[in-house]
C-alpha positions in Angstrom: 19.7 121.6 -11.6 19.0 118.1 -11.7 17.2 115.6 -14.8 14.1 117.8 -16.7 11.1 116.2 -16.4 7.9 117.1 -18.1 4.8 116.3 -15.7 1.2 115.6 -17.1 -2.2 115.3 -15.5 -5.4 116.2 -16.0 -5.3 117.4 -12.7 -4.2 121.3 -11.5 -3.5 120.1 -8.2 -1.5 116.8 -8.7 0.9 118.9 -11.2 1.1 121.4 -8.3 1.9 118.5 -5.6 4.6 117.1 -7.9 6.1 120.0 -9.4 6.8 121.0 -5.6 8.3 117.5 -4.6 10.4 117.4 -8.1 12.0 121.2 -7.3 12.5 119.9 -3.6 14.5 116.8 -5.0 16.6 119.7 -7.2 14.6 118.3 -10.9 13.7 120.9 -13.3 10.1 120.8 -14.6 10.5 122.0 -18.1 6.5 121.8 -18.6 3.4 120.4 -17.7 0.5 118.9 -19.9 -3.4 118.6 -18.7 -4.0 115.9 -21.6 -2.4 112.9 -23.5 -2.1 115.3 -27.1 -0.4 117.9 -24.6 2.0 115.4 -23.3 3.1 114.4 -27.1 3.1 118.0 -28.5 5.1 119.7 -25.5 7.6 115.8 -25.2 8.5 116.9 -28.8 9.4 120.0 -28.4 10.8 119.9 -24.8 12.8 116.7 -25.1 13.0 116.4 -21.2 15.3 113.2 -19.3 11.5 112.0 -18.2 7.8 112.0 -17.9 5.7 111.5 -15.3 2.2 111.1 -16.8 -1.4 110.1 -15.5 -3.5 107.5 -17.1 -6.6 108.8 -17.2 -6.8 111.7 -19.4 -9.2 113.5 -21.9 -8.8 113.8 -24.8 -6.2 111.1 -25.2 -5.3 109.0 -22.4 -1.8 108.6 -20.9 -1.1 105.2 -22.5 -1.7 106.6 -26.3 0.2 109.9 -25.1 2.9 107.0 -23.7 2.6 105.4 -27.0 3.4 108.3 -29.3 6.0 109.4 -27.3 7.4 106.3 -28.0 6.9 106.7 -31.8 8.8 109.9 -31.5 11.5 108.4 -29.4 12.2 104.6 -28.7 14.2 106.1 -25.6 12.1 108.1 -23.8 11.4 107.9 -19.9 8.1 107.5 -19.2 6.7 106.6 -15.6 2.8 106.2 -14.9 1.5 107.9 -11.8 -2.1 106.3 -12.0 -5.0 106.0 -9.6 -5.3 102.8 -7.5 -7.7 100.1 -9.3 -6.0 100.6 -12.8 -4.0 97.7 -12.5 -5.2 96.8 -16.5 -4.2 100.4 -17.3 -0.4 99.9 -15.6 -0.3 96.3 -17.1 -0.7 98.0 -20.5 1.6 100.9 -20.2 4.6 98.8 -19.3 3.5 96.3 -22.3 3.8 99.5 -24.3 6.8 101.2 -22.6 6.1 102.6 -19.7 9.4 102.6 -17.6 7.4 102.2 -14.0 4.8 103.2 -12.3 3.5 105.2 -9.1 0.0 104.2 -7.5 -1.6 107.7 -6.2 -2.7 108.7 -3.3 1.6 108.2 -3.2 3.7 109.0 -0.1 6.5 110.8 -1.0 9.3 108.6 -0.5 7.9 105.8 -2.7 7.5 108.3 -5.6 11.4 109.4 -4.5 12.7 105.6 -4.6 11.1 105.0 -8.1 13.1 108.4 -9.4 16.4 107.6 -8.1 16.5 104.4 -10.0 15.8 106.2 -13.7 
């Protein structure tokens, strides 16, 4: 199998959508998060190659989550898959670390092109 990735978003559905695409591409989802304080607890413990994480989260968003991963690891992979008309939000995650960033709805080969460069 390819890199692990750990994928986190509030939404069932868009974890479904990329968990499919990720297995298609041959990357191994290690876990999945529904919240910011699940993508820092299950990041620790899983140590995946990257992260694909939504901004808006409860609990605590994605750039906190993005944040404290970073606290925990200066190195970690982190790539925002946010809504469109969060251009603040993705300004601020890259300020804090965010590797890059995917604009949803996202067509498939887009999200593909941003992988392959990680």
């Amino acid at each position: 199998m390819g890199k692990r990735v750990l994928i986190v978003d509030d939404t069932l559905f868009m974890r479904l959508k990329l968990k499919t695409l990720l297995e298609k591409w041959e990357y191994q989802v290690v876990g999945e998060g529904a919240n910011g304080l699940e993508a820092v607890t299950k990041y620790t413990a899983l140590r995946p190659d990257f992260v694909l994480m939504d901004i808006t989260m409860p609990e605590m968003d994605g750039i906190e989550a993005l944040k404290e991963i970073k606290k925990i690891d200066a190195k970690a992979v982190v790539v925002m898959v946010s809504a469109m008309g969060q251009e603040c939000a993705v300004k601020e995650a890259i300020l804090s670390g965010a590797r890059s960033f995917v604009i949803k709805p996202f067509k498939d080969d887009k999200m593909q092109e941003v992988l392959s460069k990680l």
